[in-house]
Every structure is written in structure tokens, then in C-alpha cells.
C-alpha positions as CSV (number, residue, x, y, z in Angstrom):
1,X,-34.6,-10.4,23.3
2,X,-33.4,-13.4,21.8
3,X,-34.6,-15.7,25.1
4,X,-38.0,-14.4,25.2
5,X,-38.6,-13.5,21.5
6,X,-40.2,-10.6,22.2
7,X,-38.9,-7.0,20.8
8,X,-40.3,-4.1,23.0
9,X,-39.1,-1.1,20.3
10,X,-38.5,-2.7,16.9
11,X,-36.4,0.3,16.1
12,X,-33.9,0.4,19.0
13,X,-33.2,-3.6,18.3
14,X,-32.4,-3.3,14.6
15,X,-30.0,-0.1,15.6
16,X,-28.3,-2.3,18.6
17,X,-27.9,-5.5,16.3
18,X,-26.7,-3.4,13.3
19,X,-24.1,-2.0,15.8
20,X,-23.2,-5.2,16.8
21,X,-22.7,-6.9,13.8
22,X,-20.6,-4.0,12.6
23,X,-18.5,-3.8,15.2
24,X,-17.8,-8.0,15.0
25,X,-17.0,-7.3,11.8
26,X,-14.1,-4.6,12.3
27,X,-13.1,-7.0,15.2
28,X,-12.6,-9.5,12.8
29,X,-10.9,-7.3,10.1
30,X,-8.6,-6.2,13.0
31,X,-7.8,-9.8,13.6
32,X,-7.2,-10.8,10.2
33,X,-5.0,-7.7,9.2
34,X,-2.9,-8.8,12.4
35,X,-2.4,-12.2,11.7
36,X,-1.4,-11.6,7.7
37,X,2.1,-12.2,7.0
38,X,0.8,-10.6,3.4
39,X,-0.5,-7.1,5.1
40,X,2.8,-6.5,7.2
41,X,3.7,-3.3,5.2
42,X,-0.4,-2.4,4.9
43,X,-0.9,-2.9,8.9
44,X,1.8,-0.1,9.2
45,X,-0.5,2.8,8.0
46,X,-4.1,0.8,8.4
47,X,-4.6,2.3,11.6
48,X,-9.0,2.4,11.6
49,X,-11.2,0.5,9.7
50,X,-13.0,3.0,7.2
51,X,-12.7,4.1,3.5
52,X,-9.9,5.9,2.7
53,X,-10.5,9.2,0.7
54,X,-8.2,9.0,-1.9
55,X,-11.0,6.5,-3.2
56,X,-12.7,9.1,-3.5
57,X,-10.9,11.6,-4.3
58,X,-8.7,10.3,-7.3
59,X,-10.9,10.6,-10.3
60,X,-8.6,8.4,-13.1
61,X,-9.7,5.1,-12.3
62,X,-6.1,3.4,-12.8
63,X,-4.4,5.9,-10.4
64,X,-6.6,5.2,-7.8
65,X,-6.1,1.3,-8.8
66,X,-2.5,1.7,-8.9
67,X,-2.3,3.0,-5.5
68,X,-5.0,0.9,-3.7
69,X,-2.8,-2.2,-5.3
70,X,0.1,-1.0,-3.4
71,X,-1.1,-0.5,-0.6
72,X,-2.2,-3.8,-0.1
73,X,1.2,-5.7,-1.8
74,X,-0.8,-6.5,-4.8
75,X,2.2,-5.5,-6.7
76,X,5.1,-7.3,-8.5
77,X,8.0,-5.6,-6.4
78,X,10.3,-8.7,-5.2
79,X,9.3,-8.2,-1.8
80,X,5.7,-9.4,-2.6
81,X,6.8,-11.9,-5.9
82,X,9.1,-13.6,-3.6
83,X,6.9,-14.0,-0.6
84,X,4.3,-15.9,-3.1
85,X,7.4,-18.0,-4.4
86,X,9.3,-18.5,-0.6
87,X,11.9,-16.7,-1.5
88,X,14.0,-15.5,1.7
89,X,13.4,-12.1,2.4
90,X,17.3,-11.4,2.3
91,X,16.8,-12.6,-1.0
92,X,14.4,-10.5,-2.5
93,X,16.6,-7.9,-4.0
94,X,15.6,-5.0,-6.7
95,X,17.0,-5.5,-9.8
96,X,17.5,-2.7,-10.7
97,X,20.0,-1.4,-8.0
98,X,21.4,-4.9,-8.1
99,X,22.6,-4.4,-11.6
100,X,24.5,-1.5,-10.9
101,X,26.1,-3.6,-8.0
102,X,23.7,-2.7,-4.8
103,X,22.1,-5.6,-2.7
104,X,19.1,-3.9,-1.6
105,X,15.4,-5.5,-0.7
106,X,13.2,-4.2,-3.1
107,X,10.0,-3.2,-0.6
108,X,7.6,-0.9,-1.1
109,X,9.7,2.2,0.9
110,X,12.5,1.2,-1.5
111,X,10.7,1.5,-4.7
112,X,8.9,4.3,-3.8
113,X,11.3,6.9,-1.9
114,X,15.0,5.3,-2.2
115,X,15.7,3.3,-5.4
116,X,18.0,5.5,-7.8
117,X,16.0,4.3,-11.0
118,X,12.8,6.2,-10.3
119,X,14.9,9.7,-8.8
120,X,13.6,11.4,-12.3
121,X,9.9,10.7,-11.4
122,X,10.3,11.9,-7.7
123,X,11.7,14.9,-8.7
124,X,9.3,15.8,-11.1
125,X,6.3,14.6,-8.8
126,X,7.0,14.9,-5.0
127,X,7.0,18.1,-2.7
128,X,10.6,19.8,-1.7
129,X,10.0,18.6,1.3
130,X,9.8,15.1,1.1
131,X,12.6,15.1,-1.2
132,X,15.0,16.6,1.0
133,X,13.5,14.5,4.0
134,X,15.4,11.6,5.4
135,X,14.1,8.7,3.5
136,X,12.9,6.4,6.5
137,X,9.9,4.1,7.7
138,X,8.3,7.1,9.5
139,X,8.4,9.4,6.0
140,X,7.1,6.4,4.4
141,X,4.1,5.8,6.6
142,X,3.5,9.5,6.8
143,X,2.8,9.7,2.8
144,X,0.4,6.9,2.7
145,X,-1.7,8.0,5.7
146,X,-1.4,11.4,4.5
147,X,-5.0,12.5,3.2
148,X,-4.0,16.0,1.2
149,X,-5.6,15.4,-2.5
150,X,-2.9,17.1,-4.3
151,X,0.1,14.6,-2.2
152,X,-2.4,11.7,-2.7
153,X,-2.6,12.5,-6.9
154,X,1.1,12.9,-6.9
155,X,2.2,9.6,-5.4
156,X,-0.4,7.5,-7.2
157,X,0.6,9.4,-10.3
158,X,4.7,8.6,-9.0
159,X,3.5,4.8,-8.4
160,X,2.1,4.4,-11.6
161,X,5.4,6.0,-13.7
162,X,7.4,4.1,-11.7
163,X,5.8,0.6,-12.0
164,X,5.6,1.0,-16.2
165,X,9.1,2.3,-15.9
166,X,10.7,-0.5,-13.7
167,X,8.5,-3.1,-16.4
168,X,10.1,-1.5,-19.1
169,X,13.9,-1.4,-17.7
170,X,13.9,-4.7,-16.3
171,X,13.1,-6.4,-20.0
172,X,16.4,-4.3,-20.8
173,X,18.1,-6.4,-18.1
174,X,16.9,-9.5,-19.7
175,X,18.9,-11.2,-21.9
176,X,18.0,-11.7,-25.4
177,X,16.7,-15.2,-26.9
């Protein structure tokens, strides 16, 4: 096509091409998603390049903000605050749990399935079973690839308690001027 200029079935070309450039594209969203040192924790669940349904499916516009905003690290847990300051991983510990005398990274599994602070929310919002689960990497990547509406409302619902909670208990933790 492209050396002799001509197009024998106008149709079939514009199908090919728009095949092409779409499948360029993933290639290079593939790429870039590998190469991120920002998308480690998103890269775990990403799997396929597509729209996930809880985009649909979550009606309240800030759930479904809230939980897109994790997904990507576009949070202010000290696993994501410290990687835009260079603060050593070791270093970037949750507040909360250090305060009562734990040194533990505040990541997104942390924050959402281990730290103590938030055990009231999960209890209230998460199934039996994940709760009596072992809290691990596989649990965690099993809930955010998970597409059941009712688990997918609960955890951006848990996500979004959480994140005003831990705002509100870290100014406690500040000391007063």
C-alpha cells in the first residue's frame, strides 16, 4: 500500500491500519508500565490493557476516584510521598504504626489489609473471608483484580474511610504550634 499508493478495498486498509495503530499503542503502554519505577505496585494487577469495570460500575464519582488514585500510587501513603522526595524505601514507614512503636513500610497492602489503625473500617466493610485470610501479596492482588461490584464498592468505600481517617489521625500526631 504505502509503496504503490494505491488501496485495492478502502475498507479492509482503514480496518488493518486501525489494528495496527492499536496494537503499537498497547505495545507501548506495555513498555512504559514495565519501565515505571512509579507503577511497580500497579504492574502487579495490570495484567491487559482495557478499561476496568469498576469505572463503570461505581456510580459515586469520588469512590471510583479514590480507588483509580490508588491503583495507580496517586496517593499520599509514604511509600509514594517518599519516592517523589528520595526517601529510601526502608525509610518510608507509616506513621501511624510507628507511633505505637512498629517500623513498618507504609505500602499500599499495608494500608489497605494490615495496618491496625484502619481494623474498624475492614471489619465493618470487607467479606469474612478476606478478613480471616492470610494478609499477603497474593490476597492483595486478588482484591484489586477482583471484578465482583459488591467487593469493588466495598474496598473503594474502605479506601476512601481509611484515607480521611489516616488525614485526620496523623494531624493528632502533629505537634501543636
Amino acid at each position: 500500500v504505502w509503496g504503490t499508493r494505491e488501496v485495492a478495498n478502502v475498507e479492509n486498509f482503514f480496518l488493518e491500519f486501525e489494528i495496527a495503530v492499536k496494537r503499537f499503542y498497547v505495545t507501548q503502554w506495555q513498555i512504559q508500565l514495565q519501565n515505571s519505577s512509579k507503577l511497580t505496585i500497579y504492574r502487579s494487577f495490570k495484567e491487559y490493557y482495557g478499561e476496568e469495570t469498576y469505572l463503570c460500575d461505581l456510580e459515586a464519582r469520588h469512590l471510583r476516584r479514590c480507588l483509580s488514585k490508588f491503583r495507580i500510587s496517586d496517593h499520599c501513603l509514604e511509600i509514594e510521598t517518599g519516592r517523589r522526595d528520595g526517601i529510601l524505601m526502608e525509610d518510608r514507614v507509616c506513621k501511624l504504626c510507628l507511633a505505637n512503636g512498629n517500623i513498618i513500610i507504609e505500602d499500599e497492602m499495608h494500608f489497605l489489609l494490615q495496618c491496625p489503625s484502619y481494623n474498624d473500617i475492614r471489619l465493618k466493610l470487607l467479606p469474612h473471608d478476606i478478613l480471616a485470610a492470610n494478609k499477603c501479596f497474593a490476597l492483595f492482588v486478588s482484591i484489586m483484580t477482583n471484578n465482583d461490584y459488591a467487593l469493588q464498592l466495598n474496598i473503594a468505600q474502605l479506601l476512601y474511610e481509611d484515607f480521611k481517617k489516616r488525614s485526620s489521625l496523623l494531624k493528632t500526631l502533629e505537634p501543636d504550634t
